[in-house]
One Martini backbone bead per residue (centre of mass of N, CA, C, O) as a GRO file, in nm:
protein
   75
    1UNK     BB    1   5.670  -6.458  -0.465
    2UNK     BB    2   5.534  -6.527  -0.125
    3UNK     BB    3   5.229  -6.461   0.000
    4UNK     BB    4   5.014  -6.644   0.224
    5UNK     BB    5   4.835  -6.367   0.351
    6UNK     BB    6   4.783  -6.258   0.025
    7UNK     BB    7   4.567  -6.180  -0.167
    8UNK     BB    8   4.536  -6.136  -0.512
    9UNK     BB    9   4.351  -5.905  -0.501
   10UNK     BB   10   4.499  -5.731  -0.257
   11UNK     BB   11   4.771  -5.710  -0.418
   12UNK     BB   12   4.631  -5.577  -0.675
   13UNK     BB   13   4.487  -5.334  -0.477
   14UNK     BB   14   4.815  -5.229  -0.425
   15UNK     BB   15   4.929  -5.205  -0.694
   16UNK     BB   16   4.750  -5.004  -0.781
   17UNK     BB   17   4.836  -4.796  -0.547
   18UNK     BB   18   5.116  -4.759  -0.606
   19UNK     BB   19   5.055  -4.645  -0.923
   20UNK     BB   20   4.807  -4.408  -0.829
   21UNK     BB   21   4.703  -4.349  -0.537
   22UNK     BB   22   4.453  -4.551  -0.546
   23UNK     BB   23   4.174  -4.661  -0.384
   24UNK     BB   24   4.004  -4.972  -0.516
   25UNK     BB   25   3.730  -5.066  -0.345
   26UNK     BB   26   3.510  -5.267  -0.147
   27UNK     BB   27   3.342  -5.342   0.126
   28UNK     BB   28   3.437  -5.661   0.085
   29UNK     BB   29   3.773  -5.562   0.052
   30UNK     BB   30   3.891  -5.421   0.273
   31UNK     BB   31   3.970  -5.580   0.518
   32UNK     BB   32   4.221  -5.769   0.354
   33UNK     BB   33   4.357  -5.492   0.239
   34UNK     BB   34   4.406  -5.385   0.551
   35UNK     BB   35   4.579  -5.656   0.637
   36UNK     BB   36   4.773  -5.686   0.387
   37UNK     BB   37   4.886  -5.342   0.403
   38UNK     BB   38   5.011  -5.438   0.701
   39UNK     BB   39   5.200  -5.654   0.631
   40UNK     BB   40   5.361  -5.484   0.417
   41UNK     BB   41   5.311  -5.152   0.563
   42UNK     BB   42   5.133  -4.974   0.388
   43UNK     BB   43   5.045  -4.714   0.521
   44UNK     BB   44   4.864  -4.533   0.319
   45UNK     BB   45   4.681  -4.793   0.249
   46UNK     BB   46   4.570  -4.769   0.572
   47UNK     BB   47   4.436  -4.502   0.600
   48UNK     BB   48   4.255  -4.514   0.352
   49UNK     BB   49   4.080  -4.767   0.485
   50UNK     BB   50   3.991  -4.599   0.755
   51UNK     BB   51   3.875  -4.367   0.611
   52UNK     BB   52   3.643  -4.569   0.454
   53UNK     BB   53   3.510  -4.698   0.697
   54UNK     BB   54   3.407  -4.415   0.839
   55UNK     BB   55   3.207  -4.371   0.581
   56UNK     BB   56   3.048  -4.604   0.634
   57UNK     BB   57   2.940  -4.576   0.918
   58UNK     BB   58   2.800  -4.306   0.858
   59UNK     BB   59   2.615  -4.389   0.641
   60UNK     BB   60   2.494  -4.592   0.856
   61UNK     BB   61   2.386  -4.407   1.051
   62UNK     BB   62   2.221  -4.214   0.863
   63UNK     BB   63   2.043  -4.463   0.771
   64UNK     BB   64   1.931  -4.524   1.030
   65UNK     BB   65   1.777  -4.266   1.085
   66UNK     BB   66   1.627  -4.242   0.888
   67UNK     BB   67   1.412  -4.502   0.942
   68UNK     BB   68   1.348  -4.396   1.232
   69UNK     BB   69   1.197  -4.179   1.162
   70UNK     BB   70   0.981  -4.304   0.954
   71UNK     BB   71   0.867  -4.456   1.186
   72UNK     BB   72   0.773  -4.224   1.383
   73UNK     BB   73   0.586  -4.096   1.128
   74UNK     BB   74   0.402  -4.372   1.105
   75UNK     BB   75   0.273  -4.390   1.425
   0.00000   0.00000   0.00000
């Protein structure tokens, strides 16, 4: 099987969602995972990537509050 469009690596953190139901991904290969999980057809595991894109921005936009906060308060 040839899939050109799919990295080795996404293919593996897919097949292994596939048979634990847990999608574990870093967030430098969630992009790819979500590309190829898109290529393959595989709806949750495109929910699960758009899932956990919102909880990284939602990360960085709390840490960036933090950080503008502490500006605030040193000036």
């Amino acid at each position: 099987l040839q899939l050109p469009t799919v990295t080795p690596k996404a293919f593996a953190i897919l097949l292994e969602y596939m048979y634990t139901g847990q999608l574990k991904v870093t967030c430098q290969e969630l992009s790819d995972v979500y590309r190829s999980a898109r290529k393959l057809g595989m709806k949750g595991a495109m929910k699960e990537c758009i899932e956990l894109k919102h909880e990284i921005e939602k990360k960085k936009t709390n840490d960036s509050m933090l950080v503008v906060q502490r500006d605030s308060i040193d000036a």
